[in-house]
N, C-alpha and C positions, 0 to 999 in steps of 0.2 A: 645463486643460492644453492646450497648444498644441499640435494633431498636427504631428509631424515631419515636413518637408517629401513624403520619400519613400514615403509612405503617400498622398499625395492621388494618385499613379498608380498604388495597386492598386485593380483591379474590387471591386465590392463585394462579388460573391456570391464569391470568394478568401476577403475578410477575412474573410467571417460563417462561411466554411466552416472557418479557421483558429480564430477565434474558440470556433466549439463544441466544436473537436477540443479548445482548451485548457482549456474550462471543463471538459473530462473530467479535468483535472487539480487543480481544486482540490475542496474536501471542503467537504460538507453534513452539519450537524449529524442526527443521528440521531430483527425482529421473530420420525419414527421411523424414524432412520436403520438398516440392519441390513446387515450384515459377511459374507462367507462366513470371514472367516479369526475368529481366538481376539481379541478387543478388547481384552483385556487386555495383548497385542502391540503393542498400535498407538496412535498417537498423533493425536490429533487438532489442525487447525489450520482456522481460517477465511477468506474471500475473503468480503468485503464489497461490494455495490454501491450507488454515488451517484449513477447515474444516467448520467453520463460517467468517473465516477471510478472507480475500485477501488483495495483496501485488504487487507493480508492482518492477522487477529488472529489470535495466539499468546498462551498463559498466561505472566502477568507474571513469575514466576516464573523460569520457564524462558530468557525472554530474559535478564533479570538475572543472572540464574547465569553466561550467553554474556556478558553484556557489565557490569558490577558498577556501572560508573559512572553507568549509567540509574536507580540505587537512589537517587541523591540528588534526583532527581524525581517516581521514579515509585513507590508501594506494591509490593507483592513479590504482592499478592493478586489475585484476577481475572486482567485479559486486557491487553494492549498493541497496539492497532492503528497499521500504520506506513504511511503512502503516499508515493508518492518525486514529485519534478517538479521542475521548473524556479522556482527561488529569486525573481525577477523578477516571475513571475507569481504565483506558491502564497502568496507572504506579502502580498498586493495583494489585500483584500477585494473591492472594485470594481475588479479590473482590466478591461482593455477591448482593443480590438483592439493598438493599439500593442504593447501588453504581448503580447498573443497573439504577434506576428509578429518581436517581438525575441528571443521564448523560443525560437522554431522556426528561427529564423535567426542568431543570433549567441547562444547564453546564454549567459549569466554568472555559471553557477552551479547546484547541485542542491541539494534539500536533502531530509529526510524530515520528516514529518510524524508526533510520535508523540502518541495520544489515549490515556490511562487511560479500560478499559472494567469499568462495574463490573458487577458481575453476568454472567451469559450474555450472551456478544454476540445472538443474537436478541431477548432483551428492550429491547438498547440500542441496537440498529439495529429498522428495519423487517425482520420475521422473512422476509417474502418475499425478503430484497435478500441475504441472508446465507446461505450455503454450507458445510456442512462436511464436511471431508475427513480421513479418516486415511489414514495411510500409519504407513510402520515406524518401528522408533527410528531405526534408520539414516536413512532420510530423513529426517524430522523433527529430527536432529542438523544433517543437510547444511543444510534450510533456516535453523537459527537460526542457523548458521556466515556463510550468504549474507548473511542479515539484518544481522550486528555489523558483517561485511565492507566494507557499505552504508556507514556513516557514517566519514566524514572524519577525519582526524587530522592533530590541531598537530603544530607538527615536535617535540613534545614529548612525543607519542605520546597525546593527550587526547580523545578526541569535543569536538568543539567546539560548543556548544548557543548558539541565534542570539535564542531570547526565546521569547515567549506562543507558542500555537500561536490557532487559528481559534473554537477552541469547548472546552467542557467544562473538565479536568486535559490541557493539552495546551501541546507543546514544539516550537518549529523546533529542527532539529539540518544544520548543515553534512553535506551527501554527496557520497558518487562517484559519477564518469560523469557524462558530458554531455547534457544535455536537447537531442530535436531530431523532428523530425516524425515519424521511422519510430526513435525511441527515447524512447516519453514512458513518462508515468504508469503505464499497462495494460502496455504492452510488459512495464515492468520487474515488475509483478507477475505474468507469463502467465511469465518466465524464472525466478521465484521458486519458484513453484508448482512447474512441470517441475524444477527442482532436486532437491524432495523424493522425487521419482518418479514424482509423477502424469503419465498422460500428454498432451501438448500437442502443440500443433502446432509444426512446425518454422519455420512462416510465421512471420515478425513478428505480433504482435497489437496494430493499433492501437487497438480500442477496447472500452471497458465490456464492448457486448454481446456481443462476441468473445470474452473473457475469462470471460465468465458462461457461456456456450453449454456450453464445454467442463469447465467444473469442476461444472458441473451432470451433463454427459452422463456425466461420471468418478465424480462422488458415486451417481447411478443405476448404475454398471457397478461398480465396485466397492464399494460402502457406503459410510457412514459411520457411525462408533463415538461419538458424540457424549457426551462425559466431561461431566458436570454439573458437579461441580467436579475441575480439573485436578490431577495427581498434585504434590502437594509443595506445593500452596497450602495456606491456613490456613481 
């Protein structure tokens, strides 16, 4: 592919520095928490790390219930991991800097990312990369609300699902909001997470290990209740 003109007058160490920001964007295929409060209160959800990327999983179920139209893709059982980014770049196996620098500078587009997780997300991620958190019904409600909120809608009022995803049981889906340097990937899951109430920083969070710092520091300060299997799966 021929680079486009105006790329032969960006510095290098720009692109390569845009370049890593954006590969935090796309997804790599896929390892005794304790409560002060009653667990049986609370609801558990996951943030997964790629390394640049992150990911939140919720029990399939639950999203399903939020959003019904996801059942014609996804089983009702286990877990649904979603990541948001820029459509240009996330569907682009080998994308490269071009793609980096048109995702941060003009996108054309969002989309999410959803993966059917079977089993325990730590079994199907590396257990180190994976996090988890409860919080109340009440937030755990708000986040699956944020979550349906995420995906795009025909003027017919539809999700509109774009093809395969990258790996595994996995779907592009059309989203909202605009991809862009200080609103990518992490951002959108560090505003996902504070949703449900956990707490985060008010800063932007551009990256992964931004993102992990604090949902770790919040899993240590308040627990987590980790549900083996989730209420209302099979």
């Amino acid at each position: 592919m021929t680079r486009p003109p105006s790329l032969q007058i960006v510095p290098v160490l720009i692109a390569l520095s845009l370049l890593l920001l954006l590969i935090g964007c796309t997804a790599t295929q896929p390892g005794k928490a304790s409560s002060s409060e009653n667990c049986a209160l609370m609801r558990t959800f996951h943030v997964v790390n790629h390394g640049w990327h992150t990911g939140i999983v919720v029990a399939s179920g639950d999203l399903i219930r939020q959003l019904p139209e996801l059942g014609k893709d996804f089983s009702g059982d286990d877990f649904i991991e979603l990541g948001w980014g820029d459509e240009g770049f996330y569907r682009v196996p080998q994308a490269g800097v071009a793609q980096a620098l048109r995702a941060v500078s003009w996108s054309g587009g969002s989309v999410l990312h959803a993966v059917q997780v079977p089993g325990e997300p730590g079994g199907y991620f590396p257990s180190d990369r994976v996090v988890a958190l409860a919080v109340s019904q009440d937030g755990y409600q708000r986040l699956l609300t944020h979550l349906a909120a995420s995906f795009a809608r025909s003027p017919q009022g539809a999700v509109q699902m774009l093809g395969p995803g990258l790996y595994g049981s996995s779907r592009f889906y059309q989203a909202r909001g605009r991809y862009s340097l200080f609103n990518n990937c992490n951002t959108w899951v560090a505003e996902t997470v504070a949703i449900s109430g956990v707490p985060m920083s008010s800063t932007p969070v551009l990256t992964a290990e931004g993102v992990m710092s604090q949902v770790q520091q919040a899993s240590v300060a308040n627990g987590a209740c980790r549900l083996e299997k989730p209420p209302g799966t099979r």
